[in-house]
DOGUGU-423517 format. One record per atom (N, C-alpha, C): residue in three letters; x, y, z. Coordinates in steps of 0.2 Angstrom, whole numbers, padded with zeros to 4 digits, always signed. Atoms other than C-alpha are relative to their C-alpha. Example, Ala and Ser with C-alpha at 12.3 -4.5 7.8 and 13.67 -1.06 7.14 Angstrom:
ala+0004-0006+0000;ala+0062-0022+0039;ala+0004+0006+0000;ser-0004-0006-0001;ser+0068-0005+0036;ser-0004+0005+0003;
//
This chain:
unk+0004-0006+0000;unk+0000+0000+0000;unk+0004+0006+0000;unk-0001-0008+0002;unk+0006+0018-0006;unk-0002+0006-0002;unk+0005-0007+0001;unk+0001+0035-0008;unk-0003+0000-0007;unk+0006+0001+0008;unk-0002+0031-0027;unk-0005-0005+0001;unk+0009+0004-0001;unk-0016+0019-0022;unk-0004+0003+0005;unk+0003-0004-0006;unk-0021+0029-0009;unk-0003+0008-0001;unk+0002-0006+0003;unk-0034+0044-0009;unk-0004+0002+0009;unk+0003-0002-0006;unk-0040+0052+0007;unk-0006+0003-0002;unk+0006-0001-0001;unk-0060+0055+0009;unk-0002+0004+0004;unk+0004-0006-0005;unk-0068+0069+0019;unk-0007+0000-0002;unk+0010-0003+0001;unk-0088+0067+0021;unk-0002+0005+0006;unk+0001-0007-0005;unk-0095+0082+0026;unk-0006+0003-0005;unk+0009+0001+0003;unk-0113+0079+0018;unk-0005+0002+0005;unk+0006+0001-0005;unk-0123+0079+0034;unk-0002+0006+0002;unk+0003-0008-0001;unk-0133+0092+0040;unk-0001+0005+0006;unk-0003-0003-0006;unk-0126+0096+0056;unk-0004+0004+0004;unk+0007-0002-0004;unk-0143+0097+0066;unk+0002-0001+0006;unk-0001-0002-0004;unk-0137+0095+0079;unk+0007+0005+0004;unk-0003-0006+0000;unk-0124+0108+0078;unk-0004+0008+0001;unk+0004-0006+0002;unk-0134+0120+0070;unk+0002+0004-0004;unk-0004-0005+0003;unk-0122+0127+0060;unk+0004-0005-0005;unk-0006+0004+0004;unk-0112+0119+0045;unk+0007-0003+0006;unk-0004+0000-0005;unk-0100+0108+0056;unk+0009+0002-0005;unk-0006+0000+0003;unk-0087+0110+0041;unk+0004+0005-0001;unk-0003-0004+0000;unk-0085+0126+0044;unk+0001+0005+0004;unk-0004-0003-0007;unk-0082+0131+0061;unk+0006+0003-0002;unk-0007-0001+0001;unk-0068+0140+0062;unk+0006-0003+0005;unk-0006+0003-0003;unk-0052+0133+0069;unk+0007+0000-0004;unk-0006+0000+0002;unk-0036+0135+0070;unk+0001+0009-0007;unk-0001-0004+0004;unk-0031+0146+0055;unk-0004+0001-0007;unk+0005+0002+0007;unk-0047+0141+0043;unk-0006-0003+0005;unk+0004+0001-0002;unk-0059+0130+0046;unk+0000-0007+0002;unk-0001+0006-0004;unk-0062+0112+0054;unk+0001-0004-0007;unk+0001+0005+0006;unk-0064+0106+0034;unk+0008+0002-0004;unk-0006-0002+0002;unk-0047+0117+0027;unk+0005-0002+0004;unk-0006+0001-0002;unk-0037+0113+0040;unk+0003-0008+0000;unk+0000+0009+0004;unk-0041+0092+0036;unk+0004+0000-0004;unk-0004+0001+0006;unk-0036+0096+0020;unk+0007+0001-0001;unk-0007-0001+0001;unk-0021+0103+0025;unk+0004-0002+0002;unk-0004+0006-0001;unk-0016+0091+0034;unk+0003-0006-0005;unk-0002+0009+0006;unk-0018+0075+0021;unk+0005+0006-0006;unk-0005-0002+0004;unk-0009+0089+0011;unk+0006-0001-0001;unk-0009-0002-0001;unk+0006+0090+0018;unk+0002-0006+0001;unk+0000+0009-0001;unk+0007+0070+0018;unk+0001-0002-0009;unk+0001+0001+0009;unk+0006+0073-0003;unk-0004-0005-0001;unk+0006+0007+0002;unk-0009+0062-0003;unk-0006+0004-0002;unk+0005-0006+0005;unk-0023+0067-0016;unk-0005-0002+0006;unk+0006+0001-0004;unk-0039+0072-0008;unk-0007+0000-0002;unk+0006-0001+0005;unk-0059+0070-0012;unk-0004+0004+0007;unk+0005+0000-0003;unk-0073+0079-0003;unk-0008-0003-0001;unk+0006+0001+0004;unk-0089+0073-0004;unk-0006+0008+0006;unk+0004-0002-0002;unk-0101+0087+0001;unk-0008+0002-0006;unk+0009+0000+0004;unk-0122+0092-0005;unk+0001+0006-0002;unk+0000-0006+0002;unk-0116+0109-0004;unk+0005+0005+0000;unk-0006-0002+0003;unk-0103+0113-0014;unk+0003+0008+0002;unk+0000-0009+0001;unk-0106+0132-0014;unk+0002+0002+0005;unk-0005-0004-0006;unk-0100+0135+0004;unk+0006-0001-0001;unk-0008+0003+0000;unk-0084+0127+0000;unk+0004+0005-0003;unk+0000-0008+0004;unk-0079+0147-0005;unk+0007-0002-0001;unk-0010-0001-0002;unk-0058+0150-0008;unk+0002+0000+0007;unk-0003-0006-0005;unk-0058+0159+0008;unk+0001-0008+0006;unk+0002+0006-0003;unk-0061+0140+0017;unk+0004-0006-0001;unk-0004+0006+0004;unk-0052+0128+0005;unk+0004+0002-0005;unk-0005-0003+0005;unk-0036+0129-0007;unk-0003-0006-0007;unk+0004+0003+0006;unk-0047+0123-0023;unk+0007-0005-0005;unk-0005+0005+0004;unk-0030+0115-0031;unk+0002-0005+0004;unk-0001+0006-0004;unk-0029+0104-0017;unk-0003-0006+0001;unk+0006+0009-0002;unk-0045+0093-0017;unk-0005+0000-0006;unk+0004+0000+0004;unk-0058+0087-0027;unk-0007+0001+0004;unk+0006+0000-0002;unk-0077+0089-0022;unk-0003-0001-0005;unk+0007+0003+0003;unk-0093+0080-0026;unk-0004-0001+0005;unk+0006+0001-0002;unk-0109+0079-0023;unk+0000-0009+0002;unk+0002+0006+0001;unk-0117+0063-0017;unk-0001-0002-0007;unk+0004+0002+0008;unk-0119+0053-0035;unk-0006-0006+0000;unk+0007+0005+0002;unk-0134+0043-0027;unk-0003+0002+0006;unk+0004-0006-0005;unk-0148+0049-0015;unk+0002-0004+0006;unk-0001+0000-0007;unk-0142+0054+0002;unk-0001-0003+0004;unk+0003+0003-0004;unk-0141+0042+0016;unk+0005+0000+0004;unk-0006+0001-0005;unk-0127+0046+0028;unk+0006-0004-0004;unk-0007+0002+0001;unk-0110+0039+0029;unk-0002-0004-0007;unk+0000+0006+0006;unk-0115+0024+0017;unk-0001+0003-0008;unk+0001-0004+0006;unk-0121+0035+0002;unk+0009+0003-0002;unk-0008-0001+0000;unk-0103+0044+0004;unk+0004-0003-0003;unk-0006+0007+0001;unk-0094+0028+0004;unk-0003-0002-0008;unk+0002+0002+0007;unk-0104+0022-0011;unk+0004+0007-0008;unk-0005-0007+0005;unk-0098+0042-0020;unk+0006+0000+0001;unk-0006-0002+0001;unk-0082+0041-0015;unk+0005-0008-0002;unk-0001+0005+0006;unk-0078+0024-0024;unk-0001+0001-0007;unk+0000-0002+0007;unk-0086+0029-0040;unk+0002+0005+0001;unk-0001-0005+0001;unk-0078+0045-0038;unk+0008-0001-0001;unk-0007+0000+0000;unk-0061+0038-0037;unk+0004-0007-0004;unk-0003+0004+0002;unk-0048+0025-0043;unk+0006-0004+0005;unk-0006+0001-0003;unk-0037+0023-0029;unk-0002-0010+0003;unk+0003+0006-0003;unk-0036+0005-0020;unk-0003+0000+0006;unk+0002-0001-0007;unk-0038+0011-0003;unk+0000+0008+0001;unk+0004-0007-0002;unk-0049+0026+0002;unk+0001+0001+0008;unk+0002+0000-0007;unk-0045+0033+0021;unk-0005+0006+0000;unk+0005-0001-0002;unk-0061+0038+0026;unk+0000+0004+0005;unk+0000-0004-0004;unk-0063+0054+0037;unk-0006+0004+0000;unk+0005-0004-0001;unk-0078+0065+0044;unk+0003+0004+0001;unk-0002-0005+0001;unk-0077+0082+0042;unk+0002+0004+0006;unk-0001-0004-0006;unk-0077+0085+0061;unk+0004-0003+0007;unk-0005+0005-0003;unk-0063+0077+0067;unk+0008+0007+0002;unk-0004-0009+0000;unk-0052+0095+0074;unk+0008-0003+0003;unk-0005+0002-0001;unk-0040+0086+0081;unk+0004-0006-0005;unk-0003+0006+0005;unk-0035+0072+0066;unk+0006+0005-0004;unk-0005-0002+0003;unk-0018+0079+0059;unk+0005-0007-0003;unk-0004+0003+0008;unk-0003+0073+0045;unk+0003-0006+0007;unk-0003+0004-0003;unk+0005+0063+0062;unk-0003-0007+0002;unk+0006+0004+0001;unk-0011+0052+0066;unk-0002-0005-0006;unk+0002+0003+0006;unk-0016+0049+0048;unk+0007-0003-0003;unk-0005+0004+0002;unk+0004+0044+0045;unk+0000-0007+0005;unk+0001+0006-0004;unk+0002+0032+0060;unk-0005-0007+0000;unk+0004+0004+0002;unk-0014+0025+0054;unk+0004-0005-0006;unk-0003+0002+0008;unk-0008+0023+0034;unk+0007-0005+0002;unk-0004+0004-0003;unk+0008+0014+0043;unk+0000-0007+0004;unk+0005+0006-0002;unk-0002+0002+0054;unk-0001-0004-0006;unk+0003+0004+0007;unk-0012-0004+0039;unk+0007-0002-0003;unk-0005+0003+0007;unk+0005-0007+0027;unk+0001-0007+0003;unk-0002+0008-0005;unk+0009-0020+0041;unk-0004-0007+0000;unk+0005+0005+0001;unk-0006-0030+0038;unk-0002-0002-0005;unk+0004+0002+0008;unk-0012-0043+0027;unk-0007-0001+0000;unk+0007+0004+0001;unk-0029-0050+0020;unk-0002+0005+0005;unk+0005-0003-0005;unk-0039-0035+0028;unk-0004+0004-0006;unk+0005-0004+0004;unk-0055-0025+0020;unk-0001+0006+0003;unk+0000-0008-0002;unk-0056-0010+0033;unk+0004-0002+0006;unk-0007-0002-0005;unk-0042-0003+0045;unk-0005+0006+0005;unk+0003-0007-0001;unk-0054+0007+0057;unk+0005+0001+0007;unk+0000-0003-0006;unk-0048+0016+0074;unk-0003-0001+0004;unk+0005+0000-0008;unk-0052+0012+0091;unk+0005+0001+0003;unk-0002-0004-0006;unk-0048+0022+0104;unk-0003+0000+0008;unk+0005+0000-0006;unk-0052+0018+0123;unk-0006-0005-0003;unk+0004+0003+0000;unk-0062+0004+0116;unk-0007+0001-0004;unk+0005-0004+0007;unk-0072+0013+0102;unk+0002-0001-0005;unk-0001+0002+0006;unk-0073+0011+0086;unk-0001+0007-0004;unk+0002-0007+0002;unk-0073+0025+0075;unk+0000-0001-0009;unk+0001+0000+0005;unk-0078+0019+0059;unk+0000+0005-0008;unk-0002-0008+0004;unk-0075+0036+0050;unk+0007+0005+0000;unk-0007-0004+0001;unk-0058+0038+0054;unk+0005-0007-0002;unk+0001+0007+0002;unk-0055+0021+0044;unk+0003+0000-0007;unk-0003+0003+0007;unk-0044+0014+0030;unk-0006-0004-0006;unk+0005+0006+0004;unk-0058+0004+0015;unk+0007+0000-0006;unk-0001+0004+0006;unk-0051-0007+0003;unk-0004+0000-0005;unk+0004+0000+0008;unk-0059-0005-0015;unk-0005-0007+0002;unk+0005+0005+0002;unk-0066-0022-0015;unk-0004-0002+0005;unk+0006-0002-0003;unk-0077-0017-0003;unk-0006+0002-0003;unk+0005-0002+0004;unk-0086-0007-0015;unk-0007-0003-0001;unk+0005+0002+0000;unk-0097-0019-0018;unk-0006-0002+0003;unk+0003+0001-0008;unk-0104-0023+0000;unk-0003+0006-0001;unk+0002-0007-0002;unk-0106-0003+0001;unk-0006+0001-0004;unk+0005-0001+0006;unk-0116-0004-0016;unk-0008-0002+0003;unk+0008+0004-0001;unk-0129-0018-0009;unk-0002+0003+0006;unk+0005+0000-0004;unk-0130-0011+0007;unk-0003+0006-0001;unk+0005-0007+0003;unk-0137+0008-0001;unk-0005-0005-0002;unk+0007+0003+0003;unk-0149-0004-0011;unk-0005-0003+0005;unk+0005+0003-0006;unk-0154-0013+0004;unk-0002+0002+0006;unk+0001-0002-0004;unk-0156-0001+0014;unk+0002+0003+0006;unk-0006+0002-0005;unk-0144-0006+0027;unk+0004+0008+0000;unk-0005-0008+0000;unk-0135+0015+0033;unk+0002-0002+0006;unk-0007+0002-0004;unk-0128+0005+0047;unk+0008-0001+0001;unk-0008+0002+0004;unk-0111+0007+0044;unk+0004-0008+0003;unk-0001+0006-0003;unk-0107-0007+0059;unk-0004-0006-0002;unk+0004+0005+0003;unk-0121-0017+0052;unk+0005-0005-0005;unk-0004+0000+0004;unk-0111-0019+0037;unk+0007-0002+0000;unk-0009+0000-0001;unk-0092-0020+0045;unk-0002-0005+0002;unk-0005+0005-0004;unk-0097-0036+0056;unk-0001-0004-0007;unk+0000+0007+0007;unk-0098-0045+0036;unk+0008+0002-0003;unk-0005-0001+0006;unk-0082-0039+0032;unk+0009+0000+0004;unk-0007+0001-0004;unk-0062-0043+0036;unk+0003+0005+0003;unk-0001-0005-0001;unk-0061-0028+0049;unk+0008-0002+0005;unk-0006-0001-0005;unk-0043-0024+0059;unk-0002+0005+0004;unk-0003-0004-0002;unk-0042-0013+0072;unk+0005+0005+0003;unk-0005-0001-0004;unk-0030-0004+0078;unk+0000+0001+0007;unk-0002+0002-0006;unk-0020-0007+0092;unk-0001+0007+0006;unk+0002-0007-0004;unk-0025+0004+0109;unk+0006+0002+0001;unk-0009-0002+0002;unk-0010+0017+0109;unk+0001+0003-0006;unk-0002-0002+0008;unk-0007+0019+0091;unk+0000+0008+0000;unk+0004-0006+0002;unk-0019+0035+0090;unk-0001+0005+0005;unk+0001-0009-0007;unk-0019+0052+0102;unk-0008+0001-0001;unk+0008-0002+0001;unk-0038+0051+0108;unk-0004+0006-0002;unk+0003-0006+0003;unk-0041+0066+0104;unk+0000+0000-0007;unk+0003+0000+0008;unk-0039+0062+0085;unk-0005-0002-0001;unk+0008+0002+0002;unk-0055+0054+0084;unk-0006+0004+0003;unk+0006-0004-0003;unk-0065+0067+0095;unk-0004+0003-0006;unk+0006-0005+0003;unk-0080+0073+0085;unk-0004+0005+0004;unk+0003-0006-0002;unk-0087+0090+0088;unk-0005-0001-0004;unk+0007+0001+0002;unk-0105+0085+0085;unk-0005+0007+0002;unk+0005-0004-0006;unk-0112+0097+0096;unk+0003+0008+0003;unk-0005-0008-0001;unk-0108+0117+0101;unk+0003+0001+0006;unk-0004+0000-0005;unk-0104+0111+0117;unk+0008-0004-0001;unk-0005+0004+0001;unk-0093+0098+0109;unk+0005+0006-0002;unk-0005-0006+0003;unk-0084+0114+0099;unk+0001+0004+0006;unk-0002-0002-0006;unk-0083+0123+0115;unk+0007-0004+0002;unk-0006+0003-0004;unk-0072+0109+0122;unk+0008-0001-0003;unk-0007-0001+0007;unk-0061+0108+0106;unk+0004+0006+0003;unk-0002-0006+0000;unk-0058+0126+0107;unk+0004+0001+0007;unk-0005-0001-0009;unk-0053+0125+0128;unk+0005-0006-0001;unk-0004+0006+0001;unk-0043+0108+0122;unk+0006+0003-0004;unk-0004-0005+0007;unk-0034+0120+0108;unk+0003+0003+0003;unk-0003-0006-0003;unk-0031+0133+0121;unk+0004-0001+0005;unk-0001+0002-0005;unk-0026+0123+0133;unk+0011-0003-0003;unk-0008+0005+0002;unk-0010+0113+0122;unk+0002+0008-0002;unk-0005-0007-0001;unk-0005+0133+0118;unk+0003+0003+0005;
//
């Protein structure tokens, strides 16, 4: 596994209801919680895709437009799983890692330590993070020939992402690997509140 088989994924389709605000555009750090992702998997020289519904906030002022690809969903919206199904058709790489848009702490050190792990392993279909005994399905290596699972489970209805993983040859990572704080999701404004004293705090 190498960065030319490799394409990093940022979904940041969802509608951030219980935010109440775009979570992909919080501000953070020197941008926003969706450009600083990107400039992380940047500075790694690994191409990037985004999947978002709504292109049109993705202004300059937010994202460096020479750096990522964006797309819409290319089949109707259903959380992660719809995603995963657009960011296979959308790509060619062999292995997609898999990122939510609101992941404030996920940096180039983390996604090297994941990318790392996985080269070491054989015979696996997804590489996901577990931290403190969590799984975090969205901060996760997919193997292409997954794609087709992901295909029947939009048709089936199936947007349980775990429904889905216990059929398929999952790894975890080892506890240790990952700084729990790179898997912290800011769901919520209190969640972002705690980001930003967590921020304030390591200054």
């Amino acid at each position: 596994m190498n960065k030319q088989t490799m394409r990093a994924v940022i979904l940041a389709g969802g509608n951030s209801s219980r935010m109440g605000t775009p979570k992909e555009l919080l501000k953070w750090r020197g941008g926003t919680f969706l450009s600083e992702l990107v400039k992380e998997i940047s500075l790694l020289g690994m191409p990037c895709l985004v999947v978002s519904n709504t292109p049109e906030r993705l202004t300059t002022e937010t994202i460096d437009w020479t750096k990522v690809q964006v797309t819409s969903d290319l089949v109707p919206s259903s959380g992660p799983v719809s995603g995963l199904v657009t960011a296979f058709r959308a790509t060619e790489e062999e292995v997609l890692l898999v990122l939510s848009c609101d992941l404030p702490f996920m940096d180039r050190e983390q996604i090297r330590k994941l990318c790392e792990y996985a080269s070491g392993l054989n015979e696996w279909d997804v590489v996901v993070a577990n931290v403190q005994g969590r799984l975090h399905p969205l901060c996760a290596l997919y193997h292409r020939r997954t794609q087709p699972v992901w295909e029947q489970a939009l048709r089936d209805g199936q947007y349980r992402l775990m429904r889905t993983l216990d059929g398929l040859h999952v790894k975890l990572t080892p506890e240790g690997l990952l700084d729990e704080w790179a898997v912290f999701n800011a769901n919520t404004p209190e969640e972002y509140e705690a980001a930003l004293a967590r921020e304030k705090s390591r200054k």
